[in-house]
N, C-alpha and C positions, 0 to 999 in steps of 0.2 A: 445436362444435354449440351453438346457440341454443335455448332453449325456451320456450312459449309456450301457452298458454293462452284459448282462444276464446269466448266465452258466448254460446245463443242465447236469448234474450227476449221474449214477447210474449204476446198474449190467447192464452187455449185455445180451441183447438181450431182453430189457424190456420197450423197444419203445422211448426212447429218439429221432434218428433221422425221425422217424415218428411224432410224438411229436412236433419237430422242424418244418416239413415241413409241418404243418396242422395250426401254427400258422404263418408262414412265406410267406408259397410257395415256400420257396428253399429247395433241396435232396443235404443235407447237404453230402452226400458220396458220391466225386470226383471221388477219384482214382478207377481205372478197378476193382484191387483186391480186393476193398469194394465191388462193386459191383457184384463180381460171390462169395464173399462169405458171403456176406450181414450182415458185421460187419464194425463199424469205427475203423479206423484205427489211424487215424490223426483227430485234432480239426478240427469240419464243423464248416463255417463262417455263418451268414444269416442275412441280414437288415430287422427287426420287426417294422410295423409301428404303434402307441400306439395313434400319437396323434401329434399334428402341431409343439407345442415346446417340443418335445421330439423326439431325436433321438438316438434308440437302436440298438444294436447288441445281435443277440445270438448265444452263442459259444458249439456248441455239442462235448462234451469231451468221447473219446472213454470209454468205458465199461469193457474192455478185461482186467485183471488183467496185461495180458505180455504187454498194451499199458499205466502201470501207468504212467510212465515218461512223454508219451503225455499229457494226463490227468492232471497234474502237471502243465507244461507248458500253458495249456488251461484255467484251473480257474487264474492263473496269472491274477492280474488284473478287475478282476470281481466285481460290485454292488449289485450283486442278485443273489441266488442260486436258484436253481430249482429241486430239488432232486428228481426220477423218481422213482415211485416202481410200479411194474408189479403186477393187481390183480391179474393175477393168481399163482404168484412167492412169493410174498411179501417179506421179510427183507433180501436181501442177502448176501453172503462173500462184492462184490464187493459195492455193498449198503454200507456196513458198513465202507468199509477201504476208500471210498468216501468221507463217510459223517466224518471221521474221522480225515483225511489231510483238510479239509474243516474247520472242527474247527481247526485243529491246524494251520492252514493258518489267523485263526482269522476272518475268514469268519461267520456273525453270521446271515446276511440279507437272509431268507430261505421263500420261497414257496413253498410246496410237493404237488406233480403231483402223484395222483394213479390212472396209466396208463393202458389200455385193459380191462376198466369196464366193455363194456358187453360179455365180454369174462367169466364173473363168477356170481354167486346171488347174491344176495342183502346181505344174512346172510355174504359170502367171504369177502363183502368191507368192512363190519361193523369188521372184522376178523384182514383185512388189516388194518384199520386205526386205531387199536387199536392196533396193533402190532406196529406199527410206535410211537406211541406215548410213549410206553414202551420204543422205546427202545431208541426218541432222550429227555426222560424226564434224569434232570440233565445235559444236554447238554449244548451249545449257540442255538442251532436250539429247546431250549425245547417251548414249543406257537407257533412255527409255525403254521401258515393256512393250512389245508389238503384240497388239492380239487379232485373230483372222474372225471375222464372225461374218452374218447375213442375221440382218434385222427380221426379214420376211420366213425363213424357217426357224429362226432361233439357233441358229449356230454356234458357238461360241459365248452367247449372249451372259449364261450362268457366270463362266471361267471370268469375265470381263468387268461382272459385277463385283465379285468378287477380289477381285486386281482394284478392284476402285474401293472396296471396301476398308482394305488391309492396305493400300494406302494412305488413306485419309486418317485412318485411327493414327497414324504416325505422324500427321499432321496438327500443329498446336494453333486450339480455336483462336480467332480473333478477338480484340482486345474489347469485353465485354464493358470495361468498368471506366473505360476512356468517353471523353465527349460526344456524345452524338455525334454523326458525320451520315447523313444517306444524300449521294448523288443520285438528281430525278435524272430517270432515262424516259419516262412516259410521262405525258398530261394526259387527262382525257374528263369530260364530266357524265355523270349518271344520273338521268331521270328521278328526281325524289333524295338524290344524295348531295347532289354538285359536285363542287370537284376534287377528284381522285389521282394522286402522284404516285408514280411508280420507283421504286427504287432499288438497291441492294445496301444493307446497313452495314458500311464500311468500319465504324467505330461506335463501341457504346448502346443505349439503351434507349427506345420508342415506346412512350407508356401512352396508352389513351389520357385525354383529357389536359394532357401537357402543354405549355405556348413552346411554340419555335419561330424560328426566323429564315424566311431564305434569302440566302447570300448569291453571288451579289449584289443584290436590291436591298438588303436589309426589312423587309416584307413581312410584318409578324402577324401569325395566325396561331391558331388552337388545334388540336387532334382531336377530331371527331371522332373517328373510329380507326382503329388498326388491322387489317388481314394481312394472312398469310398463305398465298396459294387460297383465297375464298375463303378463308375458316379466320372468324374473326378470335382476336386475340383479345388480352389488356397489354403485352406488352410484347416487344419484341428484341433479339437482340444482334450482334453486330455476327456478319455474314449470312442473317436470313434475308431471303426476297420481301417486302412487303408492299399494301398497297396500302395508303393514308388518304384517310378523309378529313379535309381540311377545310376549316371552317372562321368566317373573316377575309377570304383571300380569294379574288375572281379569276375565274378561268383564262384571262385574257393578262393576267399577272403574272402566270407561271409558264416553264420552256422547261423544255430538255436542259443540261446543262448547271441549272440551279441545285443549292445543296442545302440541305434540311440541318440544321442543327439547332443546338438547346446552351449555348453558351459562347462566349465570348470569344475562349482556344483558338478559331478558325478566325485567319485576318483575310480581309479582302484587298486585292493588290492588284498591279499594271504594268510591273515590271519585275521580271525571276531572271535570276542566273541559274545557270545549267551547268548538271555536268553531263557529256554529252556524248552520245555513240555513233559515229556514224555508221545510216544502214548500206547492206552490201548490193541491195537492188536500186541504190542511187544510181541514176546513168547520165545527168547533167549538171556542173558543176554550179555550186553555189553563190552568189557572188556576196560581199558586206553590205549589209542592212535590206539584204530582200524579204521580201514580204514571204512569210511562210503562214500556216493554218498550225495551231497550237491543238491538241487534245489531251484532253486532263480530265480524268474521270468520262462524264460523259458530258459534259462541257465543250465545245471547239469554236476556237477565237481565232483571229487576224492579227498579227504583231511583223512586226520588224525585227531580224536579227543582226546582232551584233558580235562580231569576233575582235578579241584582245588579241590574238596573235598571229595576224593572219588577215587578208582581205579577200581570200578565196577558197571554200569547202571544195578541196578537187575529189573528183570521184576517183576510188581507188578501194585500196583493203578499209578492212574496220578499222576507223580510229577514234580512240578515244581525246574529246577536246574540252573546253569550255567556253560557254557562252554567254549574252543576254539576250533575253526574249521583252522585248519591251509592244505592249499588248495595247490593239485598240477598243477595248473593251476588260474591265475589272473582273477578273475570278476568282473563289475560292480554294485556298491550294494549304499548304502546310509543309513544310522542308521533308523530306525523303520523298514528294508523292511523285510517282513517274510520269513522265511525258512523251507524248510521239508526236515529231515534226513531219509537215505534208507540204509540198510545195502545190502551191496553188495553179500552175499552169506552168510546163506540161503534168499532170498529178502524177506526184510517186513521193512516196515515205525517204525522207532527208534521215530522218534520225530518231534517238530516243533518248531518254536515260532520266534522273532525277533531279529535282529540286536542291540547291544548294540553299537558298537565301532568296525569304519570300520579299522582303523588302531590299529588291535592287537599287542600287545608285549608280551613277556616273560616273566609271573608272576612265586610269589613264590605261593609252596603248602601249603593253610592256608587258614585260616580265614581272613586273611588280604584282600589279593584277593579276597577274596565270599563278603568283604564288599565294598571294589572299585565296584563289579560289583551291587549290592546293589542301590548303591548311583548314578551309572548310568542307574539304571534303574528305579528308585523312585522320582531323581531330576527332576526339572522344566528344561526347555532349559537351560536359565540362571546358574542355579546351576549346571546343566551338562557340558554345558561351561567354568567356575569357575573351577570346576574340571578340566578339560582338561588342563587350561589355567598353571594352580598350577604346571604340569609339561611340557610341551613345553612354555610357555609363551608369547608368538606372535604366532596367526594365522593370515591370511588373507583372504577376506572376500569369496573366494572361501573354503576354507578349512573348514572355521566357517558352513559356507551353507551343505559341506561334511560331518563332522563329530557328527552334533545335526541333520541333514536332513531338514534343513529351508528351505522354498522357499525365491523371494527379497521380500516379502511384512514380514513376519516374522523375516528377518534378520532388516530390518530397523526401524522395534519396538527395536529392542535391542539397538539402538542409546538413546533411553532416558533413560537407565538405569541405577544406580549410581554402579554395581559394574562391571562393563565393561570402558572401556578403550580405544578408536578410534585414532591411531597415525600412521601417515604417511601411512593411506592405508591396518591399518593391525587390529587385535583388542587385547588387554589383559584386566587382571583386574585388579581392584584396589588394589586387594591383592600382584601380583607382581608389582605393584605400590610403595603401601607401602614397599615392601623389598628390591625394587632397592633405595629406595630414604635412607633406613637406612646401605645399605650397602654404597652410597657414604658418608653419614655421617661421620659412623664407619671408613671407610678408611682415612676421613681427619682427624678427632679428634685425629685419632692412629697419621698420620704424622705430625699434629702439635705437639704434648706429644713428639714422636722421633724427629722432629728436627723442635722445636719450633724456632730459624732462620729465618727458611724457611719464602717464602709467600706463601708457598703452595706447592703441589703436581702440575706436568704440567695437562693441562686439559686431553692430550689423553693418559696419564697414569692412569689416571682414568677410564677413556675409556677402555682402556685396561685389568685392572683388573677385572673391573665390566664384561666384554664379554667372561670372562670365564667360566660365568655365564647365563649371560642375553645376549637377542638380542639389535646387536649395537643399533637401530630404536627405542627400549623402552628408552636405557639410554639418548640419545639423547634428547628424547621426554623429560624427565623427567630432565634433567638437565636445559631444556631451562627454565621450568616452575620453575625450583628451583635458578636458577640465578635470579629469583625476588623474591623471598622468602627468604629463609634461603642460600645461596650462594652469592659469590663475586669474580670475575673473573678480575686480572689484569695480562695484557698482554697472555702469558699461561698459568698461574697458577691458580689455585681454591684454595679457603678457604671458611670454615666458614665464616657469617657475620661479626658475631663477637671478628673473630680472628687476631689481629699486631701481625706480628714477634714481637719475645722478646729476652731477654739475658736468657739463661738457669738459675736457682736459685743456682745449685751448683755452676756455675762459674762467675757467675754475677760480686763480686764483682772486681776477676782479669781481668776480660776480660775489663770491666769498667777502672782499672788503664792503660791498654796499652790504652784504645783512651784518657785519661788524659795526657798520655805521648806524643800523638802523637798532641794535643793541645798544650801544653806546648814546644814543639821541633818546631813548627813552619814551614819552610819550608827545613829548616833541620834535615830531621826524619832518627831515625835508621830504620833498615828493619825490617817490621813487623814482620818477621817470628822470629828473634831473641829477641823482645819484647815479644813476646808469651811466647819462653822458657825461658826466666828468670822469668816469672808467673807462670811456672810450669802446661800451660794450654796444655791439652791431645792433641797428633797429631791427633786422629778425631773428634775433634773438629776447626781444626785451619780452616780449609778450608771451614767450613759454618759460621766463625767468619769473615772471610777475604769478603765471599760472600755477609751477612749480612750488616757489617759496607757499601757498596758499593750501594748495593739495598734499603735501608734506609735513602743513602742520606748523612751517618754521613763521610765516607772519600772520600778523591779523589786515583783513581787509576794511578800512573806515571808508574810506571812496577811492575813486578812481588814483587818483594821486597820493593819499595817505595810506602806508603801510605802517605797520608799528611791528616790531619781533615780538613773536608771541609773550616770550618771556616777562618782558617789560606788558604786556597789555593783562599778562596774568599776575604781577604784583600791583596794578593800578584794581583791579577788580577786590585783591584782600583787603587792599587801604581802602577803599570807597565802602568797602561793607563793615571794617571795623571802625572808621571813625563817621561813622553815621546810623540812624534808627532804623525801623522800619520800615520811614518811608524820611525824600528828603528834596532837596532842591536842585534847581540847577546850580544856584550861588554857593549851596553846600557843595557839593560835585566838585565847582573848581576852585574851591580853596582847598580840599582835597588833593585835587588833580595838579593843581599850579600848571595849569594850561591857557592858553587861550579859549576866546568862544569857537573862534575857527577850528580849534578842536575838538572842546566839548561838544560840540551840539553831534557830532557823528561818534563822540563815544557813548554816548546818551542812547543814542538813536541805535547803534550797534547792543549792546546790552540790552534795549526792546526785541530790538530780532532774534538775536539769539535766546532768548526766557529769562536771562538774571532779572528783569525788571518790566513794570507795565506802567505806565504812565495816565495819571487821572489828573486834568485842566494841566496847575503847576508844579506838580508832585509827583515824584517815581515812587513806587512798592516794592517791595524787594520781595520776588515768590519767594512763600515758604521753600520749596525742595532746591530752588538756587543754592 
C-alpha cells in the first residue's frame, strides 16, 4: 500500500471545498463559523478512494488571503497539488500568491482543476485555460494538465480522477522506514478520550502504544490510540492523515506547530541558514535583520533575518540568495525541509526555499560565507558531511542523521565510504584523520628534538594536547591504529617507531666521560651531580641525564646522589653472592664490597627493593629464585 496526500489550492470562493466533497463525499468545513459564512477557515481533511493499493488524503487549504498562515500549514507535506481556478473568476490575487508559496515550497507535482464550468461558455473556458497557462508558463507548474469540470453536475469529475490516479502511481511513496516526523496542524480534546493531535505523517511509522516526544518542548507522551480519517488503526505510515490520542500530555501542552516523533534524528534549533528564493509578489524592499514570520511545516515563528551579501532584499525578478534566519522561539526542522518567509507588516510572502544547516552560527560578511553556504548546497551528503566534519569533527550518528537530513537506510550507505571515519559510535573523516594523526607526529618529533633523553612524551599528555583540539574518542581511535603503525608505547610513554633515547650531540661527549667515570670508580662513585659540574654540563640538562642513564639501563640508582654503572653494581652482586651463605651480615657485605658504610647501607637497602635479598633483625637471605 502506497500513501499519499493531495492539496487543493486557490482564491476563495472558487469551489475547492465543493470540489473536495464531490470527489470524496466529505464537507470538508467543520467548524459553525465556516458554515454561516461559507468560507474555510482551517485545512479540511478527507479520505479519497483512488484504488485498493493507494491510499490518499485530501487537504482543502483555505482561500481567504487573512487564512495564508493555514494555508501554509496545509500544503505542508503534500504529493500532489491541485490548483482550483473558478471559470467564472479565472487567475486571482489569492490564485497567484498560492501557486506562488507552492513553487517556493518546491512543490512542482500540479493538476489544475477549472472549476464552475457550466456556470460560463465554451468561448470563457477556452479564456480561462489560456490564462492559466500564461501565466504558470516559466514556472515548476509550467505543463501541467488542465482539466474543465463542475463539481455540481459531475462534469469532468471521472477524467480528473483519473488524471490524479495515473499520476500518483508515478509518484514514489514517502519514506516509510525513516524516523517518525508528524507535524501537528490541529489540537483539540474529546469527551472520554482527551486529547487528540492532528497531523500528516511526513516520515516513518505511528504504531499504537508507542512513547513519543513533541518537539520543541521535548514533551513525552504514549499513543493511545491511532485513526485514520475515523477508522482506528495499530499503525500508520508516512504520507497518511492521522488523528493520535495521546496520553501523559495536557491539552494546554500541545499547539499547532509541534512535531511528533519517536527518536532522537530531529534536532531542535534557533538559528537556520537558507538557501533562499525570492518570491515575485514581493512589492517592498527588505531591509538587514528585519523581523520576518518563518513557516515550516505547520509551525510559524518570529526571527530576524540576516544577509551575508547584501544589506537590502530589493524587490525585483526571482532571485536566488542565501541567508540566516535566526528565530525567537526553537523548532523542529531537519536540513532539505522547505521554508516560506512572510513579512509581518505590510504581509506579503518575502521568499522560500530550504534548509542548508540546522545548526547555524555566526559568519563573517563576505564572500567567504556566500561560499560555505555554496558548498552546502552543491555538495553530495558525503561532501556536505566532510564539510561539517572539517569543523566539529566527531558527530554521532544522530547528529550526522540531523544535520545532512539522512534517514537509517542512507546513513548506513555512508559506512562504505573511504572518506568517513566510524569510531566508537560517532563518525569523522579522514581528513580530521589525517590531522590528528600529524598533529601527534609533530608533537613527538618536537619532544624528541627538545629532549632527545626522553622515551617519550606520557601517553595522556598527548591526549591532552591533542583535546585541545580534537575529540578525546577520535585521538583514541587513532592512536590505537597508529600503535601498530608508525608508534611505540612503553610503559606510559609514546615515541616514534623509530626513535631510542639518545645522548644530545652537543653534550654527548662530556656526558659520555661522567658514565666513563662512573665505570671506572666502581662501587665507589662520587656523586653524580658533582661529576656533572666538573663537565661543565648545563643544570637543565642534569636531570634528564640522571633520568636517562636509569631508563636505559646504563646506571643503578642507590640515592639521590649515588650512581654506580650498572656493570660495576652487576659484578658486586656475583661477588657478594659467591663469597657468602645463604644468609649473611652487613660486616660480611663490606668486606666483600671494600666499601664504606656510606655505601653499604644503600646497597643493602637497594638489593631489598629490588628481591635479591630480605633482611630479618641483622641478617640478609638471599631469595631462593635471586
Amino acid at each position: 500500500m502506497n500513501y499519499y496526500t493531495i492539496g487543493l489550492a486557490g482564491h476563495i470562493d472558487h469551489g475547492k471545498t465543493t470540489l473536495t466533497g464531490a470527489l470524496t463525499g466529505v464537507d470538508t468545513d467543520r467548524l459553525k463559523e465556516e458554515k454561516e459564512r461559507n468560507i474555510s477557515i482551517e485545512p479540511g481533511f478527507a479520505p479519497f478512494h483512488l484504488s485498493d493499493d493507494m491510499n490518499v488524503s485530501i487537504i482543502d487549504v483555505p482561500g481567504h488571503e487573512r487564512f495564508i498562515r493555514q494555508m501554509i500549514a496545509g500544503v505542508a507535506g503534500i504529493d500532489l497539488v491541485v490548483p482550483v481556478v473558478a471559470a467564472d473568476e479565472g487567475v486571482m490575487p489569492q490564485t497567484r500568491e498560492h501557486l506562488e508559496i507552492l513553487s517556493l515550497l518546491g512543490i512542482k507535482r500540479s493538476i489544475i482543476a477549472i472549476t464552475k464550468a457550466d456556470m460560463v461558455e465554451e468561448e470563457m473556458l477556452a479564456l480561462v485555460r489560456e490564462d492559466i497557462r500564461d501565466y504558470i508558463k516559466g514556472t515548476g507548474f509550467e505543463g501541467s494538465s488542465i482539466h474543465i469540470v463542475d463539481a455540481k453536475s459531475g462534469r469532468g469529475m471521472e477524467e480528473l480522477k483519473e488524471s490524479i490516479h495515473s499520476y500518483l502511481a508515478k509518484v514514489p511513496s514517502r519514506n516509510k522506514a525513516g524516523a517518525l516526523r508528524i507535524p501537528i496542524d490541529q489540537v483539540f480534546t474529546l469527551q472520554g478520550h482527551g486529547t487528540i493531535a492532528r497531523g500528516t505523517i511526513f516520515d516513518g511509522e505511528l504504531k499504537e502504544g508507542e512513547l513519543v516526544t513533541l518537539l520543541p518542548d521535548r514533551i513525552e507522551a504514549r499513543v493511545r490510540q491511532v485513526q485514520t480519517h475515523s477508522k482506528k488503526v495499530e499503525s500508520a505510515f508516512a504520507g497518511q492523515r492521522v488523528a493520535v490520542n495521546l496520553a501523559g500530555v495536557d491539552r494546554h501542552q500541545m499547539a499547532r506547530g509541534q512535531v511528533i516523533v519517536n527518536s532522537n534524528h530531529y534536532p531542535v534549533t534557533s538559528t537556520i541558514d537558507l538557501s533562499l528564493t525570492k518570491a515575485l509578489t514581493m512589492s517592498h524592499d527588505l531591509k538587514q535583520r528585519a523581523e520576518v514570520t518563518v513557516h515550516i511545516g505547520t509551525a510559524e515563528v518570529r526571527g530576524t533575518i540576516v544577509f551575508f551579501d547584501r544589506n537590502t532584499l530589493e524587490v525585483g525578478e526571482r532571485e536566488p540568495l542565501f541567508c540566516q534566519i535566526r528565530l525567537q522561539a526553537p523548532i523542529t526542522a531537519k536540513k532539505g525541509d522547505r521554508v516560506i518567509l512572510r513579512r509581518p507588516s505590510p504581509v506579503e510572502t518575502i521568499g522560500g526555499g530550504s534548509i542548508l544547516n540546522v545548526s547555524g552560527e555566526k559568519y563573517k560578511f563576505g564572500t567567504e560565507t556566500i561560499a560555505k553556504f555554496e558548498q552546502m548546497m552543491k555538495g553530495t551528503p558525503v561532501e556536505q558531511l566532510v564539510q561539517i566534519l572539517d569543523q566539529v569533527h566527531l558527530l554521532s550518528k544522530e547528529q550526522v542523521m540531523q544535520q545532512i537530513g539522512l534517514n537509517e537506510e542512507a546513513f548506513h550507505q555512508l559506512e562504505e565510504n573511504d572518506h568517513l571515519v566510524f569510531v566508537n559510535g560517532g563518525v569523522t573523516s579522514m581528513n580530521v584523520v589525517t590531522r590528528v594523526v600529524e598533529g601527534i607526529h609533530t608533537y613527538l618529533e618536537a619532544t624528541h628534538t627538545t629532549y632527545p633523553m626522553r622515551k617519550g612524551p606520557r601517553k595522556a599528555e598527548v591526549v591532552q594536547e591533542l583535546s585541545k583540539k580534537y575529540p578525546k574518542k577520535v585521538i583514541d581511535a587513532v592512536l590505537q591504529v597508529q600503535l601498530e603503525e608508525t608508534l611505540q608505547q612503553s610503559g606510559p610513554f609514546l615515541a616514534m617507531s623509530s626513535f631510542e633515547p639518545i645522548l644530545p650531540n652537543t653534550w654527548k661527549k662530556r656526558m659520555t666521560k661522567v658514565l666513563n667515570t662512573l665505570e671506572e670508580q666502581g662501587m665507589n662513585v662520587s656523586p653524580i651531580d658533582r661529576l656533572m659540574d666538573e663537565q661543565e654540563i648545563p643544570v637543565t640538562y642534569q636531570a634528564e641525564f640522571k633520568s636517562y642513564v636509569i631508563e636505559e639501563g646504563i646506571a643503578v640508582k642507590l640515592t639521590d646522589e649515588l650512581y654506580v654503572h650498572t656493570e660495576n653494581w652487576k659484578k658486586a652482586i656475583q661477588a657478594l653472592k659467591a663469597e657468602t651463605e645463604q644468609t649473611f651480615t652487613l660486616k660480611q657485605a663490606k668486606d666483600v664490597l671494600h666499601v664504606s658504610r656510606k655505601y653499604l647501607v644503600p646497597i643493602l637497602e637497594k638489593l631489598d627493593h629490588e628481591g635479591y635479598t630480605v633482611r630479618k633483625e641483622q641478617e640478609r637471605f638471599w631469595r631462593i629464585e635471586s
